[in-house]
C-alpha positions in Angstrom: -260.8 54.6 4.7 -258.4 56.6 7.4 -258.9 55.2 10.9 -260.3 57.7 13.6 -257.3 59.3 15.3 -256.6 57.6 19.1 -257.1 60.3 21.5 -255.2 58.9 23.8 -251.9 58.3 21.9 -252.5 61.6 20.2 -251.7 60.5 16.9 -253.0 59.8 13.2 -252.8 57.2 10.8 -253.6 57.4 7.6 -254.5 55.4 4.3 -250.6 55.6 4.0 -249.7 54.0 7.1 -247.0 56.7 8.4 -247.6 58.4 11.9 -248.4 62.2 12.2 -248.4 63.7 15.8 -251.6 65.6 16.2 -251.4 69.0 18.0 -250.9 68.5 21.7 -250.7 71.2 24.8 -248.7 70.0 28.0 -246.2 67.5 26.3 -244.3 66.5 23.4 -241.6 63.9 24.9 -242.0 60.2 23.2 -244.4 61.6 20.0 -243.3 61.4 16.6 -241.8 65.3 15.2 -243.6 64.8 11.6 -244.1 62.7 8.9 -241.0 60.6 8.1 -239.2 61.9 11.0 -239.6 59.3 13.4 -235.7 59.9 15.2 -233.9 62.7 17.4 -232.1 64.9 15.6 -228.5 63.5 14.9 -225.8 65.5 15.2 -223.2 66.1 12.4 -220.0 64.8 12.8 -217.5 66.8 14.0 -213.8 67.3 12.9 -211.3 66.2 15.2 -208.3 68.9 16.3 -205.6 69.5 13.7 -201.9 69.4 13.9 -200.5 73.0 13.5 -197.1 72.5 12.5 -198.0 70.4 9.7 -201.1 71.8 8.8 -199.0 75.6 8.4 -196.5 74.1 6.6 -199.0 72.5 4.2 -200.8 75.9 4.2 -197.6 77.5 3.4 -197.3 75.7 0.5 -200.6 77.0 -1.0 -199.6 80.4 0.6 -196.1 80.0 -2.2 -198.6 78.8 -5.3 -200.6 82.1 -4.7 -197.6 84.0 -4.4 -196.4 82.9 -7.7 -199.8 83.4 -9.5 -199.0 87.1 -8.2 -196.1 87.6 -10.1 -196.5 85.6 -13.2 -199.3 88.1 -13.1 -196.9 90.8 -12.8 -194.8 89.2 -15.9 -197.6 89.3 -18.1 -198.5 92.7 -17.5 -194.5 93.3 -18.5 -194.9 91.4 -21.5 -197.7 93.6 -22.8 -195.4 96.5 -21.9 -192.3 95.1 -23.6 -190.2 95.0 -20.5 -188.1 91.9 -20.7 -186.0 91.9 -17.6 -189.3 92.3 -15.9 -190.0 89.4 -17.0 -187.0 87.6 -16.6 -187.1 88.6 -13.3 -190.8 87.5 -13.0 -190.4 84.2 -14.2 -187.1 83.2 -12.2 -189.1 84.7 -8.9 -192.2 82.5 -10.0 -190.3 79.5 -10.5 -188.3 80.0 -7.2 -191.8 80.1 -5.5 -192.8 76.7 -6.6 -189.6 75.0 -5.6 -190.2 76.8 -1.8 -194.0 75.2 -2.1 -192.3 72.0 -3.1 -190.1 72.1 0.2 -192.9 72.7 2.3 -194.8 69.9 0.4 -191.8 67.4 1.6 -192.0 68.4 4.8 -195.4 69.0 5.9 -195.8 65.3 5.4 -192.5 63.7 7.4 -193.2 66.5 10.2 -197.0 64.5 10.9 -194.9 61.2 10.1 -192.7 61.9 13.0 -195.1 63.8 15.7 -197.6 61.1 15.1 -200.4 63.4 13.8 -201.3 62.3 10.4 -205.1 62.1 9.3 -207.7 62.0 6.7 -208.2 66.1 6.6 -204.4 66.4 6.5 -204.6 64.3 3.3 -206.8 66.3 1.9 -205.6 69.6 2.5 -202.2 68.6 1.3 -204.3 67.8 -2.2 -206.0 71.1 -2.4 -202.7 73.0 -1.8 -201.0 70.8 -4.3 -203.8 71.5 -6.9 -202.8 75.6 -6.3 -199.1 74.9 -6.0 -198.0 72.3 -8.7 -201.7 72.4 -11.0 -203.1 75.8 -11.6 -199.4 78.0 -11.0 -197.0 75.8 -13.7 -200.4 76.0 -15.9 -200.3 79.3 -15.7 -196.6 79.2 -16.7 -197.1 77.9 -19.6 -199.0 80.4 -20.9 -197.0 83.4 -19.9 -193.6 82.1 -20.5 -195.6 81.2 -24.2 -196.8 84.7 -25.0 -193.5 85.8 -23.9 -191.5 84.0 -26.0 -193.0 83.0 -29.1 -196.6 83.9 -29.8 -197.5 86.2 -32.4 -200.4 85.0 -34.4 -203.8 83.8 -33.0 -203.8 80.5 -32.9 -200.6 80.8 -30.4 -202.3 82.0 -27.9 -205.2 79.2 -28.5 -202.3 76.4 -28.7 -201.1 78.3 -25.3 -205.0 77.8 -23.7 -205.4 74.6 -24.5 -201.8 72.8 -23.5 -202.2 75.2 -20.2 -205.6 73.4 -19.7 -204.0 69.6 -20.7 -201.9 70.5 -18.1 -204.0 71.7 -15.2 -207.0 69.0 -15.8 -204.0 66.0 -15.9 -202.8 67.4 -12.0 -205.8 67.3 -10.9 -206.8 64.1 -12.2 -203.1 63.2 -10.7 -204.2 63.8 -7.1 -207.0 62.7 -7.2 -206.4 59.2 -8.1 -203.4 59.4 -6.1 -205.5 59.8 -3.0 -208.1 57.0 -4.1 -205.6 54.5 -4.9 -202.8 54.9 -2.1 -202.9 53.2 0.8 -201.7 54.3 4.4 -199.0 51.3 4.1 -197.6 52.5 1.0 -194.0 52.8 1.9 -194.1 55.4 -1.0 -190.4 53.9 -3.1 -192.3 54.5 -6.3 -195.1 56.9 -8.5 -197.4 55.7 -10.5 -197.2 58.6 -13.3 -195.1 61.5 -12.8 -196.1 63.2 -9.4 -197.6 66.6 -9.8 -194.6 68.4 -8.2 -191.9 66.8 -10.4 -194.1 67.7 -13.4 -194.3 71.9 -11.6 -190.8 71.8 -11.4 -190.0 70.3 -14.9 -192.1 73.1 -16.5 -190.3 75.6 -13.9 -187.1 74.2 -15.3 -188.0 74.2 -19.1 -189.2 77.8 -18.5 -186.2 79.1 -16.6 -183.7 77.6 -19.6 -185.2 78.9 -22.6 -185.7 82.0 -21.4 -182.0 81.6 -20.1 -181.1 81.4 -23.8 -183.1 83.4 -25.0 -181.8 86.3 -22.6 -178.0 85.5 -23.3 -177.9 83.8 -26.7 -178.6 86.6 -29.5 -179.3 84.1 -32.1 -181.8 82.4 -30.3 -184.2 85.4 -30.4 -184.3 84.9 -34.4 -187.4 83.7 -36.8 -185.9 80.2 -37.4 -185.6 79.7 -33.3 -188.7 81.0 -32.6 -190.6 78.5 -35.1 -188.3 76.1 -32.8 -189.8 76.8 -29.4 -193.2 77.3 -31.2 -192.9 73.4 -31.7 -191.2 72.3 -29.0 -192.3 74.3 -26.2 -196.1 73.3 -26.5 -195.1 69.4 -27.0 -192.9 69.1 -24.0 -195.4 70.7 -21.9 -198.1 68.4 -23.1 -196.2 65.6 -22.8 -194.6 66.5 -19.0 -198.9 66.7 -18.1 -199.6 63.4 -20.1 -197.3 61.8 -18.0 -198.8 62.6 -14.6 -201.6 60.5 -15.5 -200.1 57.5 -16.9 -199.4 54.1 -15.5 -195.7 54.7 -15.9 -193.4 53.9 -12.8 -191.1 56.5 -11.3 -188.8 56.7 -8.6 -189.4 58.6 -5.2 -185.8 60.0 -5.4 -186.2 61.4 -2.1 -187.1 57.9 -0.3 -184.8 56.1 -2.6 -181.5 57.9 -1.7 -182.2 59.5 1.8 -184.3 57.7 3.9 -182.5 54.3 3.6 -179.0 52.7 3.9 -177.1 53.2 0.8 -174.7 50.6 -1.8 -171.1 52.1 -2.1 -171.9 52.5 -6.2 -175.1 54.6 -4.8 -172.9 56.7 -3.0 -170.1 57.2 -5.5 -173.3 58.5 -7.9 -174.6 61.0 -5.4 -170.7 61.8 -5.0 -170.2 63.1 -8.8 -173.8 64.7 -8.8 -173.2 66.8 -6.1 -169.7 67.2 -8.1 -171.3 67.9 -11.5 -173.4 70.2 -9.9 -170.4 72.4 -7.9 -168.7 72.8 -11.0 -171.5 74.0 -13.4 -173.3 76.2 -10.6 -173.2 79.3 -12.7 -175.0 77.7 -15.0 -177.8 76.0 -12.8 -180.5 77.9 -15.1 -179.4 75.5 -17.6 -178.6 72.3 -15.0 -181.8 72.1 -13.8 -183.7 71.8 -16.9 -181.0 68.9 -17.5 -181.9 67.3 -14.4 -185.9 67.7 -14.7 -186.4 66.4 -17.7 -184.0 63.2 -17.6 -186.2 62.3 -14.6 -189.2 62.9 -16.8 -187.4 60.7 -19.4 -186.3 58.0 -16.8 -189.9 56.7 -16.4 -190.9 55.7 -19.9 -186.5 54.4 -20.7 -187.5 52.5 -18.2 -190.8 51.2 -19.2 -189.2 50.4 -22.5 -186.2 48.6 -20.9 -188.4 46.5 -19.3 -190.8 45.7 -21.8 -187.6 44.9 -23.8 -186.5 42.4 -21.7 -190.1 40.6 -21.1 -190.9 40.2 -24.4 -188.6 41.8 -27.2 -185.1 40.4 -28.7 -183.6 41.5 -25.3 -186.1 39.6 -23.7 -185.2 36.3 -25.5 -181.4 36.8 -25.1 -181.9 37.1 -21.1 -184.7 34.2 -20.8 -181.7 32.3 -23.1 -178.8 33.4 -20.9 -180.9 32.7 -17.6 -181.3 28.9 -19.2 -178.0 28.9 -19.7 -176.9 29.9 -15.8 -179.6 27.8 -14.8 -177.9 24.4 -16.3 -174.3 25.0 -15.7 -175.4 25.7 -11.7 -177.3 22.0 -12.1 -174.0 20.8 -13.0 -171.8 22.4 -10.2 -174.5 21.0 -7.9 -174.3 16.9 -9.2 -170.1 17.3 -9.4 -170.5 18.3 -5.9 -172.7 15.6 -4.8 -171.0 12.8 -6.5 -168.5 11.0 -4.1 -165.1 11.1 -4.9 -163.2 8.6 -6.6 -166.4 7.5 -8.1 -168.0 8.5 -11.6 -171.7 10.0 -12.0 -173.9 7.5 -14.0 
């Protein structure tokens, strides 16, 4: 049986064992609030202050993603009406867009590097804008630049939907593992899996050079082409969002070539791209859709190259080469040592 409540502590306890406050007049300082509630209040935890500079710029890049939602909106709506240079125009404005949310991506993050104000919430916020930016935007691409160019039956527009949602559910998975697995003292040389702007600006490129062909090049707006891009177009796009989310190594070009002391061979290659490029600038719709996808490629060559040469034919021809080295530098080594005048044993 419940106790008889202490009239001079003013409280209850029951079969249970938990203290209730009875009701009091005159104080309430030192009882217990209620049943389970036997602490003050505690207060939430509080954000600490934010960094402007880089917190606009990373805000800016959001600010670009929604911007080009807005006018791949506008392209569809010229698609339905028939108007190609509108959508020409669209897409290129789209795409152009997504590379300025890719420059405010690159420098929202050395701007807190170099004014000391990096954070957790800065981290975080950089994700969500990258989710608009480089997920949900190129996504949306995909399906517009799609209808646009090729889709005419059904089941185009549901092959459309469902690489556009491959595509949009990999970049998020992307980031998110990107932010569980990085650490602060990542000195960020490599990716595991294509980052999620690489893959935005792969599917920008890819976009911007079919439709280059298929506004200049008559032939490519015939049956047999269209089955073309009907294939192709839906595998590459699939494949660019595969490879955000694979364990595949790719360079940070950025980090690799700019932020550290160069070779003379590195330099003489950054020489005759910045060449290459000069001399085919008219043609940059066509240049960058090079570029984007040999870096796409570059990850899984080298994946094979490497595999190759742990375990294939290439493999065995090193490990036999490296013997090979190995023994004749033994041999250098004992004709050094041994006196001279005198024969080894």
């Amino acid at each position: 049986m419940a106790e008889p409540a202490d009239s001079n502590s003013g409280t209850h306890t029951p079969e249970s064992g938990r203290l209730i406050q009875l009701e009091q007049s005159g104080t309430h300082s030192g009882s217990y609030a209620a049943a389970g509630n036997t602490g003050r209040r505690r207060r939430a935890p509080r954000m600490p202050g934010l960094a402007v500079l880089p917190s606009m710029l990373t805000l800016g890049n959001a600010l670009c993603g929604v911007a080009a939602m807005i006018e791949l909106m506008a392209a569809y709506a010229a698609v339905l009406q028939g108007d190609s240079r509108q959508v020409y125009s669209r897409l290129g404005i789209a795409a152009l867009l997504i590379g300025g949310g890719m420059l405010c991506d690159a420098l929202d993050g050395k701007v807190a590097r170099m004014t000391a104000t990096t954070g957790r919430f800065g981290a975080e916020l950089d994700s969500l804008c990258d989710a608009v930016t480089f997920g949900v935007t190129p996504a949306l691409m995909i399906r517009v630049a799609g209808e646009f160019l090729f889709a005419q039956y059904d089941y185009d527009s549901r092959i459309l939907w469902a690489i556009s949602g491959l595509y949009v559910c990999c970049a998020l998975l992307r980031l998110a593992r990107f932010n569980v697995e990085t650490a602060e003292v990542d000195d960020h040389t490599t990716f595991k899996g294509l980052p999620s702007p690489a893959a935005a600006a792969s599917i920008c490129a890819l976009v911007m050079g079919t439709t280059w062909f298929h506004e200049n090049v008559e032939a490519f707006r015939s049956d047999s082409w269209r089955w073309v891009i009907r294939i192709a177009f839906p595998i590459v796009g699939g494949a660019i969002g595969l490879s955000m989310v694979t364990r595949v190594r790719y360079v940070h070009l950025f980090n690799k070539f700019v932020s550290r002391k160069q070779s003379l061979r590195a330099m003489v290659l950054i020489l005759v791209t910045v060449a290459t490029v000069v001399i085919f600038r008219e043609f940059w719709q066509l240049l960058l859709p090079a570029v984007m996808l040999t870096y796409v490629a570059s990850g899984p060559v080298y994946f094979a190259y490497r595999f190759l040469r742990g375990r294939g034919v290439l493999g065995r021809r090193m490990e036999y080469a490296e013997r090979l080295r190995q023994r004749d530098e033994r041999a250098r080594k004992a004709a050094t040592a041994t006196p001279p005048g005198k024969e080894s044993a």
